[in-house]
VEXDREN-2710 file (C-alpha; in Angstrom, 1 decimal):
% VEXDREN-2710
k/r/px/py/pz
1/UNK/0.0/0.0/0.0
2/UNK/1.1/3.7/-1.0
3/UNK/1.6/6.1/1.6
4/UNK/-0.9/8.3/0.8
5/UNK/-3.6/5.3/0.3
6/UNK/-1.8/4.3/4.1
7/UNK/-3.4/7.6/5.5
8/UNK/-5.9/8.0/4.0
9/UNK/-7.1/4.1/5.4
10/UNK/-6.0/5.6/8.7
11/UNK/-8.1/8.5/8.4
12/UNK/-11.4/6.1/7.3
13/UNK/-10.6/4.2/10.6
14/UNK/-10.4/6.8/12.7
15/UNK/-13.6/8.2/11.7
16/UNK/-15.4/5.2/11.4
17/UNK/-14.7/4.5/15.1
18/UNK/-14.7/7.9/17.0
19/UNK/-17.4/9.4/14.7
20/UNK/-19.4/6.7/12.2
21/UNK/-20.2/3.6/14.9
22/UNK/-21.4/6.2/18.2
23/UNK/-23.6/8.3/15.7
24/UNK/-25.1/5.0/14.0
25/UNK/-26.5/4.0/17.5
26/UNK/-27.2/7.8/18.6
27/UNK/-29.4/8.0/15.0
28/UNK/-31.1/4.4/15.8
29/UNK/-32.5/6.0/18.8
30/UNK/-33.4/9.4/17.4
31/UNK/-34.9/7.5/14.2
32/UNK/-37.0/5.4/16.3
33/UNK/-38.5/8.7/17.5
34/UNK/-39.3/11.0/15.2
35/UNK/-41.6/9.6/13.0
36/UNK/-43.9/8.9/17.1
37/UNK/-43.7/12.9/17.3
38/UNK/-46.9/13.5/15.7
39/UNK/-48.8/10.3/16.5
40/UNK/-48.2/10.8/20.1
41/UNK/-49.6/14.2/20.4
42/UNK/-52.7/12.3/18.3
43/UNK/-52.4/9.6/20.7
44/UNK/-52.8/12.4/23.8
45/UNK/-56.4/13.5/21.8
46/UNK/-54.8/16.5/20.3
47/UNK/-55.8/16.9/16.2
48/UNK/-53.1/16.7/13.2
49/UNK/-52.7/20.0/13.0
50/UNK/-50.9/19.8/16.6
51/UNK/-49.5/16.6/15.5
52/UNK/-47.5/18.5/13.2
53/UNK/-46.2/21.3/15.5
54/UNK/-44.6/18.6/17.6
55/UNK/-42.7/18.0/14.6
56/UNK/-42.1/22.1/14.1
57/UNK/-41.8/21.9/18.0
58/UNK/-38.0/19.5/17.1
59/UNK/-37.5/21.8/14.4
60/UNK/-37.5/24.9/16.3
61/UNK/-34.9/23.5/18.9
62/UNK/-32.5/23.0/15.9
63/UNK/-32.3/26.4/15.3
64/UNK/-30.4/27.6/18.2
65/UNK/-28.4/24.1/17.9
66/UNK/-26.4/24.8/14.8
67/UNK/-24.5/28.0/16.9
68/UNK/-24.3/26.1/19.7
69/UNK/-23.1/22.8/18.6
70/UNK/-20.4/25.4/16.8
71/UNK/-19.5/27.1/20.2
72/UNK/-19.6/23.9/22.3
73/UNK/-17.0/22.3/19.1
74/UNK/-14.6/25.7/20.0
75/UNK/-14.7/25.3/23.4
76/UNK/-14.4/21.6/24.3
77/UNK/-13.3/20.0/20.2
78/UNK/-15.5/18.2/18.3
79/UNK/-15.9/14.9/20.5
80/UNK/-16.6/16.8/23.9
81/UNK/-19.1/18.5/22.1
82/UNK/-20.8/15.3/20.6
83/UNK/-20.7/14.5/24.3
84/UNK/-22.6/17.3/25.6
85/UNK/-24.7/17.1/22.7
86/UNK/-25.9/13.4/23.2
87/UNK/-26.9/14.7/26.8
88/UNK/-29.6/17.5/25.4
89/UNK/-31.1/14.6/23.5
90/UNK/-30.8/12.4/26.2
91/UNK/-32.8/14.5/28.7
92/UNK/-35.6/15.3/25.9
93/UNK/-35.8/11.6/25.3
94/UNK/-36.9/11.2/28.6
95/UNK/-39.3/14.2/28.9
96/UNK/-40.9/13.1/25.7
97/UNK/-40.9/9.0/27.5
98/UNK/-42.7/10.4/30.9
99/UNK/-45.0/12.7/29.1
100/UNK/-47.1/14.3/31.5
101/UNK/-48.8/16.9/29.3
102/UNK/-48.5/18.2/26.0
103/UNK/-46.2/21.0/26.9
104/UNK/-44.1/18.5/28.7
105/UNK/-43.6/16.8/25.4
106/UNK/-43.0/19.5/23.5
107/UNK/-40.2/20.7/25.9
108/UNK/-38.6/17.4/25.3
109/UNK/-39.0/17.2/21.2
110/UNK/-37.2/21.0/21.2
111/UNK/-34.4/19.3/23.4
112/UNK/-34.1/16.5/21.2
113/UNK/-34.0/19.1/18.4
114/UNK/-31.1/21.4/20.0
115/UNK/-29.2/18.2/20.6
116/UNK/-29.5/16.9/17.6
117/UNK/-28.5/20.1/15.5
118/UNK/-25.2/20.2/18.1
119/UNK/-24.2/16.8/17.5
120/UNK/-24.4/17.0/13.7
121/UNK/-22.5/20.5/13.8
122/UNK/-19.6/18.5/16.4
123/UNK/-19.3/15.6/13.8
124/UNK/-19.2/17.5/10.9
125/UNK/-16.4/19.5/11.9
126/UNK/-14.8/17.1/13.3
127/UNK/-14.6/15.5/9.4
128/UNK/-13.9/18.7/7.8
129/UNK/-11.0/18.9/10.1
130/UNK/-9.0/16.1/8.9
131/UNK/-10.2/15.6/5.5
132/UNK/-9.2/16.6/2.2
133/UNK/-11.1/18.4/-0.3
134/UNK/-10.7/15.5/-2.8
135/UNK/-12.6/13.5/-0.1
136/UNK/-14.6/16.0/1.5
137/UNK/-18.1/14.6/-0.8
138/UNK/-17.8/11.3/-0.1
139/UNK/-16.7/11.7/3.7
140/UNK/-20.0/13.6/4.3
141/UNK/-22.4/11.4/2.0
142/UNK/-20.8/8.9/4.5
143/UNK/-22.1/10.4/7.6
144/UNK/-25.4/11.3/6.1
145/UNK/-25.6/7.7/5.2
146/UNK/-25.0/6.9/8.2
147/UNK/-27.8/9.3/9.8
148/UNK/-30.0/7.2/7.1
149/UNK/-28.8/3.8/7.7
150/UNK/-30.2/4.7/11.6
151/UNK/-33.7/6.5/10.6
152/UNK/-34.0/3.3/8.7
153/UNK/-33.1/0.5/11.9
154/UNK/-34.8/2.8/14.7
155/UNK/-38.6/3.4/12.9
156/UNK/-38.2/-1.0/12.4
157/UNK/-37.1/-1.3/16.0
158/UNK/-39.7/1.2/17.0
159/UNK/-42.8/-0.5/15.5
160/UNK/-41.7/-3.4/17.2
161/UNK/-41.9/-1.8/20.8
162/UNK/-44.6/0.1/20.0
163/UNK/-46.6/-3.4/19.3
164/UNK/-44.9/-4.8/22.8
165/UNK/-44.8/-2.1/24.8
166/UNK/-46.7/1.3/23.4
167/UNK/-46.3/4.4/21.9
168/UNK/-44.3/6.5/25.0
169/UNK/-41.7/3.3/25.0
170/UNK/-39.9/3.9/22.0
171/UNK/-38.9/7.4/23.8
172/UNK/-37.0/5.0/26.4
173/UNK/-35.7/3.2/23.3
174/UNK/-34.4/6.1/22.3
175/UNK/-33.0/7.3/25.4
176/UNK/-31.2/3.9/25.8
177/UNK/-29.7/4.4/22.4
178/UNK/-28.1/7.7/23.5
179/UNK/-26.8/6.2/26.8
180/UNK/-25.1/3.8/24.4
181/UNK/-23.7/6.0/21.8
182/UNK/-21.8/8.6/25.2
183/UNK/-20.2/5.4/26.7
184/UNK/-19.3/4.6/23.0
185/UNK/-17.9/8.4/22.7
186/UNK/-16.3/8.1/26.3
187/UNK/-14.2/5.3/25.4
188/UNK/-13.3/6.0/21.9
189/UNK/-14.3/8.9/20.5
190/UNK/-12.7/11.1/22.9
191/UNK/-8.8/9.8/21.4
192/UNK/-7.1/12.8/20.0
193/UNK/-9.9/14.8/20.6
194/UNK/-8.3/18.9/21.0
195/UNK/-9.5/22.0/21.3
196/UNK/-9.9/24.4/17.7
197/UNK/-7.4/26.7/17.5
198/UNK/-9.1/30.3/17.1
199/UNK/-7.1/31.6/13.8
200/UNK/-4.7/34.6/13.6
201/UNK/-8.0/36.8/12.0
202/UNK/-10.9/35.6/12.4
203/UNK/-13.8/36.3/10.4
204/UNK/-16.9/37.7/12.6
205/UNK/-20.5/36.6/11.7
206/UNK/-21.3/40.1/10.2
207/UNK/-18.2/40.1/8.2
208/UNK/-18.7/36.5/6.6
209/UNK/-22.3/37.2/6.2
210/UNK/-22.0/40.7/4.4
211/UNK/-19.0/39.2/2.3
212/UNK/-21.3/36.1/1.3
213/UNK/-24.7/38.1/1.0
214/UNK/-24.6/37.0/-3.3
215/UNK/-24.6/33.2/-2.4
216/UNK/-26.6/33.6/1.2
217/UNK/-29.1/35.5/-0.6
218/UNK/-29.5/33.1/-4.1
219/UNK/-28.3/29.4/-3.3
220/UNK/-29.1/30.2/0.4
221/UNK/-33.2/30.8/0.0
222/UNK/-32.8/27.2/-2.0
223/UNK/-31.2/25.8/1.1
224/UNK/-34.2/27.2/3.4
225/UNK/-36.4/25.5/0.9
226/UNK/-34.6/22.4/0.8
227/UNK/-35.1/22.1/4.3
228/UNK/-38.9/22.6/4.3
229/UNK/-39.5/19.9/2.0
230/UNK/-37.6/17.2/3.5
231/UNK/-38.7/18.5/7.1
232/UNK/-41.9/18.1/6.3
233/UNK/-41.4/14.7/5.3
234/UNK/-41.3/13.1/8.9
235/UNK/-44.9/14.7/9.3
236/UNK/-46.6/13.6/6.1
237/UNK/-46.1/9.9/6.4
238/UNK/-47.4/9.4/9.7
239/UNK/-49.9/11.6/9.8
240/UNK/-51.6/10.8/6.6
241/UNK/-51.2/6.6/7.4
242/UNK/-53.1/8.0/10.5
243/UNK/-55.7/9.6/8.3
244/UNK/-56.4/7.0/6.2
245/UNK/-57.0/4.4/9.3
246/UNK/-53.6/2.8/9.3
247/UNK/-52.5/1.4/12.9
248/UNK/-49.2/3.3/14.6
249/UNK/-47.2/0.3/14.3
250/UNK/-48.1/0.4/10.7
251/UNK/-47.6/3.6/9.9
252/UNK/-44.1/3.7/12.1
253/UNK/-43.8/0.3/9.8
254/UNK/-44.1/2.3/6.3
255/UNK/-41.6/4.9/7.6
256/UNK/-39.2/2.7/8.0
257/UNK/-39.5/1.5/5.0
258/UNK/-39.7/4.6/3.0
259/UNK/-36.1/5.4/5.0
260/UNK/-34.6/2.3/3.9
261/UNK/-34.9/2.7/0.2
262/UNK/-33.6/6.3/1.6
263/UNK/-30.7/4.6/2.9
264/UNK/-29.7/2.0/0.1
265/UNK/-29.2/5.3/-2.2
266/UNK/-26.5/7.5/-0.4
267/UNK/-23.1/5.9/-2.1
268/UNK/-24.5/6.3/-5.2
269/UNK/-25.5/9.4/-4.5
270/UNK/-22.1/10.5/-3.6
271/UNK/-20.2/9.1/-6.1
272/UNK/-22.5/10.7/-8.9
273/UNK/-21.7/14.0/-7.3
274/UNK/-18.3/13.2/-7.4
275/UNK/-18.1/11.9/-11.0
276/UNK/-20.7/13.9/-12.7
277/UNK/-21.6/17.3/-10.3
278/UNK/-24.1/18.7/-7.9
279/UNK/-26.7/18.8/-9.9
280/UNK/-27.2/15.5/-11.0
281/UNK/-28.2/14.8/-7.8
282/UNK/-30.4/18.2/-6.7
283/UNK/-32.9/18.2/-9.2
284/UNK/-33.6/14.7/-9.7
285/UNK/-34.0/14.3/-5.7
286/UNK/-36.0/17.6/-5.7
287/UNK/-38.3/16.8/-8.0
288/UNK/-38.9/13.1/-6.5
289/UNK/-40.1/15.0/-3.1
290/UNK/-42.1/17.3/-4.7
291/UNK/-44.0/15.0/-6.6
292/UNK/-43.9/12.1/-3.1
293/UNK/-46.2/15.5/-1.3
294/UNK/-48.2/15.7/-4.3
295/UNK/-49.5/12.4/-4.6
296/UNK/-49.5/11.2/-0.8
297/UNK/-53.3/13.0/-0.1
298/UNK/-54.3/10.8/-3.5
299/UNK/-53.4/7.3/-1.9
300/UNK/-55.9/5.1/0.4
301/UNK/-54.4/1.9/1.9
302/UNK/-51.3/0.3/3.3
303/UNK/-49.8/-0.2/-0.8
304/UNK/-50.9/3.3/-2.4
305/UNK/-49.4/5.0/1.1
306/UNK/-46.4/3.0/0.9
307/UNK/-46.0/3.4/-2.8
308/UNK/-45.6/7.0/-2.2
309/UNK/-43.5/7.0/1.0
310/UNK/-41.0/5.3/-1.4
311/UNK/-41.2/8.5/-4.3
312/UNK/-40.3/10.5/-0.7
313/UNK/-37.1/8.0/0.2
314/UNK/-36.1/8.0/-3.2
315/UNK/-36.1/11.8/-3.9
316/UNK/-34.5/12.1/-0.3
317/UNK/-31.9/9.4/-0.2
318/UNK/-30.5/10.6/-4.2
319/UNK/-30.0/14.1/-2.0
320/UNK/-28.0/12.5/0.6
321/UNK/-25.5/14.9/2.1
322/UNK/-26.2/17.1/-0.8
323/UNK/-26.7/20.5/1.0
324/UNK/-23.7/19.7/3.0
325/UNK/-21.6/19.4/0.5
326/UNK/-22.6/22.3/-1.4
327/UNK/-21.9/24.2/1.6
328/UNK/-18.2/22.9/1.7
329/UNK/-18.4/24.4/-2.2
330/UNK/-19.2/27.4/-1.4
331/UNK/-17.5/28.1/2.0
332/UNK/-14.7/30.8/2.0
333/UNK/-11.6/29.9/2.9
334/UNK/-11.7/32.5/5.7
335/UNK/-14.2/31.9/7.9
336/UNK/-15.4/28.3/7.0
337/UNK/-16.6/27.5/10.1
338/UNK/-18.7/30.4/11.2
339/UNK/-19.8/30.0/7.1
340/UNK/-21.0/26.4/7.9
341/UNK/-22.5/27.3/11.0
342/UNK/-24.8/30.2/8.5
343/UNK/-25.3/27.3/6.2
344/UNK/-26.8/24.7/8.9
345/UNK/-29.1/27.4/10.1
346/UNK/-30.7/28.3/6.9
347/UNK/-31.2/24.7/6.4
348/UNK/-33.1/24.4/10.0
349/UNK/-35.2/27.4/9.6
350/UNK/-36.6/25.8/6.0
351/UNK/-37.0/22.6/8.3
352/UNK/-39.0/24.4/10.8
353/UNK/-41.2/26.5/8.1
354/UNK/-42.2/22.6/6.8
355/UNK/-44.0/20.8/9.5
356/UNK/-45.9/24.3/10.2
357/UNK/-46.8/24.6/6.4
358/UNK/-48.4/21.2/7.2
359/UNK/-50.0/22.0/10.1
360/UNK/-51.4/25.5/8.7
361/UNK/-52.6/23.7/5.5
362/UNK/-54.2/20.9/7.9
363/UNK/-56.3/23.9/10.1
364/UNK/-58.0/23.5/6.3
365/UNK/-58.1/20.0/5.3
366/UNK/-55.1/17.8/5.9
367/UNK/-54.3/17.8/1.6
368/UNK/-53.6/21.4/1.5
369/UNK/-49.9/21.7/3.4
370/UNK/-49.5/18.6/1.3
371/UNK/-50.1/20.4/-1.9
372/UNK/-48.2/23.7/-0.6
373/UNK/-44.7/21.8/0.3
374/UNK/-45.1/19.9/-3.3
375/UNK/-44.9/23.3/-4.4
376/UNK/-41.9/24.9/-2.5
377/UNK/-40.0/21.3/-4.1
378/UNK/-41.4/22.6/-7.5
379/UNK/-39.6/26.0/-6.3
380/UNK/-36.2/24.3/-5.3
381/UNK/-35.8/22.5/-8.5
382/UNK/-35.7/25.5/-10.1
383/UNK/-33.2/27.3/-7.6
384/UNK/-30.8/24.2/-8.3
385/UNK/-30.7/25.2/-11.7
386/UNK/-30.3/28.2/-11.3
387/UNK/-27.6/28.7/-8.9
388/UNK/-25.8/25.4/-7.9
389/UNK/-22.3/26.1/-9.4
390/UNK/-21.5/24.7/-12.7
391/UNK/-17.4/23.9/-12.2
392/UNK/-15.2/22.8/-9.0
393/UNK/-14.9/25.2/-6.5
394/UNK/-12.9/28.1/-6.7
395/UNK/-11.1/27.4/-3.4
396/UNK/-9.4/24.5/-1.9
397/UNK/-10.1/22.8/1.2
398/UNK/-7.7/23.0/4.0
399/UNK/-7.7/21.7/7.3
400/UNK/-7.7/23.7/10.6
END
């Protein structure tokens, strides 16, 4: 073996063991509990249309965890701050689990939320921080498989509980999970782990933000939308399986189902954004979720439901870690971090503006969010085309 294929297997080992394995378990867990958001508020008497803000109420936590998941990563490095982040799920895991009222609950899904938001912020810097540019696509089509390889397991393993046990047990499912991915960060992941060096300048919010306004303001409103439509996603299924007269099991069942064809997709996903460019991946998974919303209020039955979860895992899993990596495009060179940190936020405020869409459109009749998030994928199709960048970036990636 070269030297440079020597480090570069080093590298793949590392990750796989201090960041892959303890987020796989982590994402079983918060898999197994997301697509219970809105069927347990249902299940508490409440109507869809507060079904879906449980959802909006996990999405709205995730906008503060972007920027804090980035300070936690300059304070304590990236593996402390996967630590700390595992704990905020952790504790909203176990609100959700004894769920005493409804505001109870949605204190915990915001916590699982903030968490979650953290921990993806900790792990992605922690690859950006060793990687190369040349590697940079596939490294993070790798972790967002990963995320997908877990919403696909933990909806399985929760339809099982919830048969055995009930709804409120796949919260402790969850909460187990976390438990399991800390002692797996405590005794691995923690190796090498450092603090990140502040640089010589650094770049201040205001100036990266005013530097970047062009891109922010263009490719950046795609990004919000992006986030709305496959936000949204973890509402629709559930909550139009209910609608129909499908069981929870069932419904939690057809999730995990739609999440595994999701899964199977994100290598080739990668490697045609490697090989042929962005786009070959952004409008044929954009278009895929718009037309998944748009025919989901047309299905009735376990087979017409199912059939059009799968259009949603499709047009989802071909966009694996595609937002990601255009952010890692786009970033300057200067302020990369606090860039990313701009670029995760967008994405979550698009991800809490689609489970409300829903539940606005479901204040209605249940079909009209449907139809209205169909639309915004319409929308980003077009925003792909227009400004996802044609050649290789301008810049190359360097390591902290």
């Amino acid at each position: 073996m070269t030297e440079p294929a020597a480090a570069t297997a080093r590298v793949a080992r590392a990750l796989a063991a201090r960041v892959y394995i303890p987020t796989l378990v982590a994402e079983i867990g918060i898999g197994a509990m997301l697509p219970v958001l809105a069927l347990t508020v249902v299940e508490m008497g409440h109507t869809a249309a507060f079904g879906s803000l449980a959802v909006a109420a996990y999405q709205l936590g995730r906008l503060p965890g972007s920027a804090v998941g980035g300070a936690l990563t300059h304070r304590l490095g990236s593996a402390h701050a996967a630590l700390v982040s595992l704990a905020l799920i952790g504790a909203g895991a176990a609100a959700a689990a004894l769920e005493p009222d409804l505001a109870v609950f949605m204190i915990g899904a915001v916590l699982v939320g903030l968490g979650h938001a953290a921990y993806h912020v900790a792990r992605q810097d922690q690859i950006l921080g060793v990687v190369s540019h040349a590697g940079i696509a596939r490294s993070l089509t790798s972790l967002a498989g990963v995320w997908r390889i877990g919403n696909f397991i933990g909806p399985l393993v929760g339809a099982a509980v919830i048969a055995t046990w009930g709804l409120p047990a796949t919260y402790w499912l969850g909460l187990v999970c976390i438990v399991a991915a800390m002692a797996l960060l405590a005794i691995v992941g923690m190796r090498g782990d450092r603090r990140i060096v502040r640089p010589p300048s650094p770049a201040s919010l205001r100036e990266v933000v005013g530097e970047q306004r062009q891109v922010l303001s263009t490719l950046g409103l795609t990004v919000v939308a992006t986030g709305a439509l496959r936000q949204a996603r973890i509402a629709v299924i559930p909550l139009w399986a209910a609608h129909v007269g499908l069981s929870p099991e069932l419904s939690t069942l057809i999730f995990s189902i739609s999440a595994g064809i999701d899964m199977l997709l994100f290598y080739p996903a990668g490697a045609t954004m490697d090989r042929r460019g962005r786009l070959w991946t952004a409008v044929p998974s954009s278009l895929l979720l718009a037309a998944g919303f748009l025919l989901l209020p047309l299905t009735h039955g376990v087979a017409q439901v199912t059939a059009a979860a799968l259009v949603l895992g499709v047009g989802n899993g071909w966009g694996s870690g595609l937002i990601m990596t255009l952010g890692a495009d786009v970033a300057p060179v200067r302020g990369r971090s606090v860039f990313t940190g701009v670029w995760m936020v967008l994405q979550d405020v698009g991800g809490l503006a689609g489970p409300a869409l829903v539940s606005a459109g479901a204040l209605i009749a249940l079909p009209v969010g449907y139809v209205a998030v169909g639309g915004i994928g319409l929308a980003v199709t077009a925003g792909f085309l227009r400004w996802v960048p044609r050649g290789r970036p301008a810049h190359v990636h360097r390591t902290d």
